[in-house]
GUBATI-123893 format. One record per residue: residue number from 1; x, y, z of N, C-alpha, C in turn; residue in three letters. Coordinates in nm, 3 decimals. Example, Ala and Ser with C-alpha at 12.3 -4.5 7.8 and 13.67 -1.06 7.14 Angstrom:
     k        nu        nv        nw       cau       cav       caw        cu        cv        cw     r
     1     1.319    -0.569     0.780     1.230    -0.450     0.780     1.320    -0.330     0.780   Ala
     2     1.285    -0.225     0.708     1.367    -0.106     0.714     1.290     0.003     0.787   Ser
This chain:
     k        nu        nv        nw       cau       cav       caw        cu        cv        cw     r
     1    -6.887     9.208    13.761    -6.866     9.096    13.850    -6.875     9.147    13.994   Unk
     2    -6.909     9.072    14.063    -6.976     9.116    14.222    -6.851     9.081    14.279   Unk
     3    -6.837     9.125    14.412    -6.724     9.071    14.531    -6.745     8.940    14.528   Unk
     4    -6.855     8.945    14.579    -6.864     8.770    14.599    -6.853     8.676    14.529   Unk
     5    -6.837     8.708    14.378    -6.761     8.623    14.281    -6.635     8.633    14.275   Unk
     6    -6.593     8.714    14.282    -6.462     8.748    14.230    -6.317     8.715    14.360   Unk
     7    -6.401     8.699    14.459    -6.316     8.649    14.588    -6.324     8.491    14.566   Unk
     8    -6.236     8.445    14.593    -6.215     8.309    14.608    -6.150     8.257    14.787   Unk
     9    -6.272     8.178    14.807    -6.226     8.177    14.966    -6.225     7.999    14.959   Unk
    10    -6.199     7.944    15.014    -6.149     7.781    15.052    -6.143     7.732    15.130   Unk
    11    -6.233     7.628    15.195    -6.098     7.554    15.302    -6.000     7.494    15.276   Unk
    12    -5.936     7.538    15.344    -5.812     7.503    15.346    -5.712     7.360    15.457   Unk
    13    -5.755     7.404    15.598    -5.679     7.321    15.693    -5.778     7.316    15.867   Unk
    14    -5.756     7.212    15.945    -5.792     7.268    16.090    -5.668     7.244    16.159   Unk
    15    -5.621     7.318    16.208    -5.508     7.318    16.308    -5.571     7.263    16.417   Unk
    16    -5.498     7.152    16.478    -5.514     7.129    16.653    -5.359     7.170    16.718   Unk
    17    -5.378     7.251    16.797    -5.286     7.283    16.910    -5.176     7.147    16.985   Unk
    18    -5.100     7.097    17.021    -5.034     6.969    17.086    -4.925     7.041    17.124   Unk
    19    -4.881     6.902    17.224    -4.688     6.935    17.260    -4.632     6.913    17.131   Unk
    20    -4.653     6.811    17.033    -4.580     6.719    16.974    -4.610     6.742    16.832   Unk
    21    -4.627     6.820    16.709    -4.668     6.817    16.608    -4.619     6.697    16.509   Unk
    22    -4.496     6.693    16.548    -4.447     6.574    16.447    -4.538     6.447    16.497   Unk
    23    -4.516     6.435    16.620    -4.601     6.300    16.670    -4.730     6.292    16.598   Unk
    24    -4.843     6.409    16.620    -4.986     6.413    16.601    -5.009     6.348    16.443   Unk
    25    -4.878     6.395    16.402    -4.884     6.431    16.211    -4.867     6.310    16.168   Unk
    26    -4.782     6.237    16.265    -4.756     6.061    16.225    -4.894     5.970    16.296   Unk
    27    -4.963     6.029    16.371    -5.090     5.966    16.387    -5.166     5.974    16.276   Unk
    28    -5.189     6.130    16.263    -5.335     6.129    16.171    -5.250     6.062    15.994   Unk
    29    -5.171     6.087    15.997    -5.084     6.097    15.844    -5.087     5.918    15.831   Unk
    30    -5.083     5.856    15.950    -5.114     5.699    15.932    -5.248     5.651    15.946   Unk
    31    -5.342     5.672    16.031    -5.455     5.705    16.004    -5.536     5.677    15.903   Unk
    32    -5.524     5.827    15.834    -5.593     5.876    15.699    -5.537     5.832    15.570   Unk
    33    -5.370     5.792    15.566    -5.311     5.800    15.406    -5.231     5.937    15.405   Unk
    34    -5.234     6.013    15.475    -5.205     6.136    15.410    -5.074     6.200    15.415   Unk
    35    -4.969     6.222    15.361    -4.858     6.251    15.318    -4.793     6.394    15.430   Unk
    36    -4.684     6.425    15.451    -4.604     6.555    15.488    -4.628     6.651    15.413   Unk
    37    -4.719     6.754    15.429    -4.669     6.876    15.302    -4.569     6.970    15.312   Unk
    38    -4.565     7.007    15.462    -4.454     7.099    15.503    -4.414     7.080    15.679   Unk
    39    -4.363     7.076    15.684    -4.267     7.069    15.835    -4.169     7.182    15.907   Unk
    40    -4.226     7.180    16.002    -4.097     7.263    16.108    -4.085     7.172    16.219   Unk
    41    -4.050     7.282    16.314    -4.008     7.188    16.476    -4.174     7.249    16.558   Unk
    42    -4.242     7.336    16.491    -4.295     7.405    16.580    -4.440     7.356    16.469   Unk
    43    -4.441     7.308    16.343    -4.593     7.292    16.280    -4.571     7.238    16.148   Unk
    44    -4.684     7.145    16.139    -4.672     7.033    16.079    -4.793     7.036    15.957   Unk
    45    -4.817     7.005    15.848    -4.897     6.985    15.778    -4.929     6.893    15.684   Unk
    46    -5.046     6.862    15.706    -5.048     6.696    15.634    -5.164     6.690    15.517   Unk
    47    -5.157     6.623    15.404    -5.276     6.591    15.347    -5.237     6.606    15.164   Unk
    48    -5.280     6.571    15.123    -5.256     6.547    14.963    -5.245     6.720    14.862   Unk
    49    -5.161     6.715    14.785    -5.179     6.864    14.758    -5.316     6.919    14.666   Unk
    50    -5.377     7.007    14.707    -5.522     7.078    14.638    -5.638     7.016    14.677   Unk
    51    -5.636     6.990    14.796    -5.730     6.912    14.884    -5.686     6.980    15.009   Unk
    52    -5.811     6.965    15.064    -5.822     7.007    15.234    -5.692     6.928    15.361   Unk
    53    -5.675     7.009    15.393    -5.544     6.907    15.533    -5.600     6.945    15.694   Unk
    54    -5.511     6.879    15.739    -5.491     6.873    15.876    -5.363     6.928    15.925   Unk
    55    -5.325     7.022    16.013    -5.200     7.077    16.084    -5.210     7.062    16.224   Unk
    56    -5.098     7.041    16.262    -5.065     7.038    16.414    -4.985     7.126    16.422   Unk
    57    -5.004     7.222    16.563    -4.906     7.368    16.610    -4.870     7.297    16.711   Unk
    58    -4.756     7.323    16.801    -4.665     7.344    16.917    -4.674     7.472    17.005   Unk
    59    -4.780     7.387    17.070    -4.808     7.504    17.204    -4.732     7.427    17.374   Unk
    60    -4.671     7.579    17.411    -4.599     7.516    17.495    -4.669     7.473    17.618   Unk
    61    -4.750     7.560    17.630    -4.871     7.496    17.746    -4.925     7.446    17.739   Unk
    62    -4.972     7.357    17.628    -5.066     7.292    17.591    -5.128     7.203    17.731   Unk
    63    -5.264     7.196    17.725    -5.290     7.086    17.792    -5.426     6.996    17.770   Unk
    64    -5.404     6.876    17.789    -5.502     6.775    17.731    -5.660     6.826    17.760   Unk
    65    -5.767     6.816    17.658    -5.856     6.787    17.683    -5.886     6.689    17.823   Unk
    66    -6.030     6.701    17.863    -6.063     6.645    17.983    -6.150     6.536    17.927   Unk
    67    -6.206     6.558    17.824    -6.384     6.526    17.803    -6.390     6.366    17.856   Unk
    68    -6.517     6.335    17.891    -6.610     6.393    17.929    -6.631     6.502    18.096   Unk
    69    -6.534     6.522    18.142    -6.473     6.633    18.216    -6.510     6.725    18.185   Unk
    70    -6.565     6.809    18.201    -6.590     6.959    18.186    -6.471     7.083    18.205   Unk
    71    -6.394     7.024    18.303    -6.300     7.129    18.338    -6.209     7.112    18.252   Unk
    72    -6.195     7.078    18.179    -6.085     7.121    18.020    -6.156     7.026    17.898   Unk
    73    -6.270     7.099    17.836    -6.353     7.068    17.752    -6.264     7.039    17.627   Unk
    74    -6.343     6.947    17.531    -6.291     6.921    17.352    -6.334     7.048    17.297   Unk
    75    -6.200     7.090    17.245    -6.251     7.252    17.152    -6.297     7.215    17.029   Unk
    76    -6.234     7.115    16.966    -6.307     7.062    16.830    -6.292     6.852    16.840   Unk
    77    -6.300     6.847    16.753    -6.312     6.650    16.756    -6.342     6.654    16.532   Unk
    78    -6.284     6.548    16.530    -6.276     6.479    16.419    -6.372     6.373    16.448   Unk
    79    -6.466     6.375    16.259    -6.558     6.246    16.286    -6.454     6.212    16.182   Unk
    80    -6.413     6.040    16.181    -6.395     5.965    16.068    -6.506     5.836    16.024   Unk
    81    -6.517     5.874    15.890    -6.638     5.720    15.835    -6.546     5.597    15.826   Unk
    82    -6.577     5.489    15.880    -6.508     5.380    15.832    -6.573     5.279    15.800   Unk
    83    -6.581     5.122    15.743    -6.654     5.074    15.676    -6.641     4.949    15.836   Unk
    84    -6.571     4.936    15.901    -6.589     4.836    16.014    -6.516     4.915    16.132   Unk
    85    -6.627     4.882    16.265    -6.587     4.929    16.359    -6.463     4.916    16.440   Unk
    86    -6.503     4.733    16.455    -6.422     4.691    16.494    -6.262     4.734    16.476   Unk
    87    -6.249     4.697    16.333    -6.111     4.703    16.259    -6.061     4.819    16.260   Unk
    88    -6.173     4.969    16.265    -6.075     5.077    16.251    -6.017     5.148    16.406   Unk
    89    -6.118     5.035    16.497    -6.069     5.084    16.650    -5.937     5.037    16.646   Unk
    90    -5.895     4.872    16.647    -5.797     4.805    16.635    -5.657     4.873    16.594   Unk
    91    -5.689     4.935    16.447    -5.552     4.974    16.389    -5.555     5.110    16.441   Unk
    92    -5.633     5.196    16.503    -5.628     5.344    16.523    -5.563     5.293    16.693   Unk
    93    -5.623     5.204    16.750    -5.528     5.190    16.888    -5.424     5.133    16.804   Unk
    94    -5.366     5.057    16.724    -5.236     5.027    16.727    -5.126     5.118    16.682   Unk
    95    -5.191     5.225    16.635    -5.128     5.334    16.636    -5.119     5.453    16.729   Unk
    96    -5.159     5.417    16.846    -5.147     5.552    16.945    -5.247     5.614    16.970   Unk
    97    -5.369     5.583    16.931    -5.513     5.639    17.049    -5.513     5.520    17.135   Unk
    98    -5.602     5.620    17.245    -5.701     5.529    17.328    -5.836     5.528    17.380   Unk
    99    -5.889     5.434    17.411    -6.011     5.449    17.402    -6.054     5.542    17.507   Unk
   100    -6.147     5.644    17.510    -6.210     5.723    17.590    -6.297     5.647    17.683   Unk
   101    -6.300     5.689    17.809    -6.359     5.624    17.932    -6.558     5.597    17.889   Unk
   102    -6.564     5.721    17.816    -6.723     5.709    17.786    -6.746     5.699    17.634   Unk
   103    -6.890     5.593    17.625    -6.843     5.549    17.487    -7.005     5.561    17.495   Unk
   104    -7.093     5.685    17.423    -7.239     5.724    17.471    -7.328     5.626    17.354   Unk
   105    -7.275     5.573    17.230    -7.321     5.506    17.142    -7.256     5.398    17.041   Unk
   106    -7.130     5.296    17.146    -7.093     5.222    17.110    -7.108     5.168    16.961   Unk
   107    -7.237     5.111    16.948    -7.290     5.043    16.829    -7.287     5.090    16.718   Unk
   108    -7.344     5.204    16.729    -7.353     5.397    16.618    -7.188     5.425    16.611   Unk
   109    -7.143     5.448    16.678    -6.983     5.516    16.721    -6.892     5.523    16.834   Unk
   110    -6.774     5.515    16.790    -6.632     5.546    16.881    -6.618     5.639    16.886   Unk
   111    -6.596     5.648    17.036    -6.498     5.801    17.086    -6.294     5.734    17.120   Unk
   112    -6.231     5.790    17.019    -6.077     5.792    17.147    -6.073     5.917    17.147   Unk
   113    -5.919     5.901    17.132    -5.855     5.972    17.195    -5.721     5.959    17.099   Unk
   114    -5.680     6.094    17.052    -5.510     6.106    16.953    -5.448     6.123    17.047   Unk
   115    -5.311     6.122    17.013    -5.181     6.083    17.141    -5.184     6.199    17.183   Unk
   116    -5.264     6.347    17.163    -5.259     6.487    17.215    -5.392     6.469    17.314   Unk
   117    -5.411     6.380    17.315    -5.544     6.380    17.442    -5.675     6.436    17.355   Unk
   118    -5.672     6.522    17.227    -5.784     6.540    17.156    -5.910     6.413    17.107   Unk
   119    -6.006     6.426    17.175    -6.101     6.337    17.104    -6.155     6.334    16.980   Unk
   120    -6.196     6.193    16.949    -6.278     6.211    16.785    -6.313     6.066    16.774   Unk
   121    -6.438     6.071    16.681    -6.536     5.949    16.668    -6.485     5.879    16.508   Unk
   122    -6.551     5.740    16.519    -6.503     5.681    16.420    -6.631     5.619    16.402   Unk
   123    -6.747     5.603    16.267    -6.846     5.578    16.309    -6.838     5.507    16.123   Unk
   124    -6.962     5.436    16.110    -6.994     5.392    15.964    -7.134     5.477    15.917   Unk
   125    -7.180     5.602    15.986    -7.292     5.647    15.973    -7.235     5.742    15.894   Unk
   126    -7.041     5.767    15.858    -6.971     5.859    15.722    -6.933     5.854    15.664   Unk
């Protein structure tokens, strides 16, 4: 058997950085469906067990993305597929995004914004 069989590698999670992990975790965790797996004061992890998740860390400096700003660029962004635009802008603002100032393909996709200032699109093209 070769290394490369015999290693088992996975994804596993993407951490985004925030002030607020509990906050982020009650965004995306309402969001998506996706459950608490483990909790502190300092990092949060969310998502169904033996499936891929999402974590939020507690950085004390944290500071918001700019985009479309250059001077404090998006280090990563979430696409979500949804089946109506409209409706998933609606309930994703009624939960604590907002809409981003530039919106480069309205029709195609949404840009907000999670309550950590991180951007991410919501599109039916996933």
């Amino acid at each position: 058997m070769s290394t490369e069989t015999a290693l088992a590698i996975r994804y596993a999670s993407v951490t985004f950085d925030c002030p607020d992990p509990a906050e982020l975790a009650r965004f995306y965790g309402q969001a998506l469906g996706l459950p608490v797996r483990f909790s502190n004061e300092d990092y949060v992890l969310i998502g169904h067990e033996g499936s891929t998740a999402l974590s939020f860390y507690r950085l004390a400096d944290y500071q918001r993305p700019t985009w479309p700003d250059p001077a404090r660029e998006k280090q990563a962004h979430l696409e979500l597929g949804v089946d109506d635009l409209d409706a998933a802008q609606a309930r994703l603002l009624a939960l604590g995004a907002v809409e981003a100032p530039v919106q480069p393909q309205p029709d195609l996709w949404r840009v907000l914004l999670d309550p950590a200032g991180h951007p991410f699109c919501i599109s039916t093209l996933g």
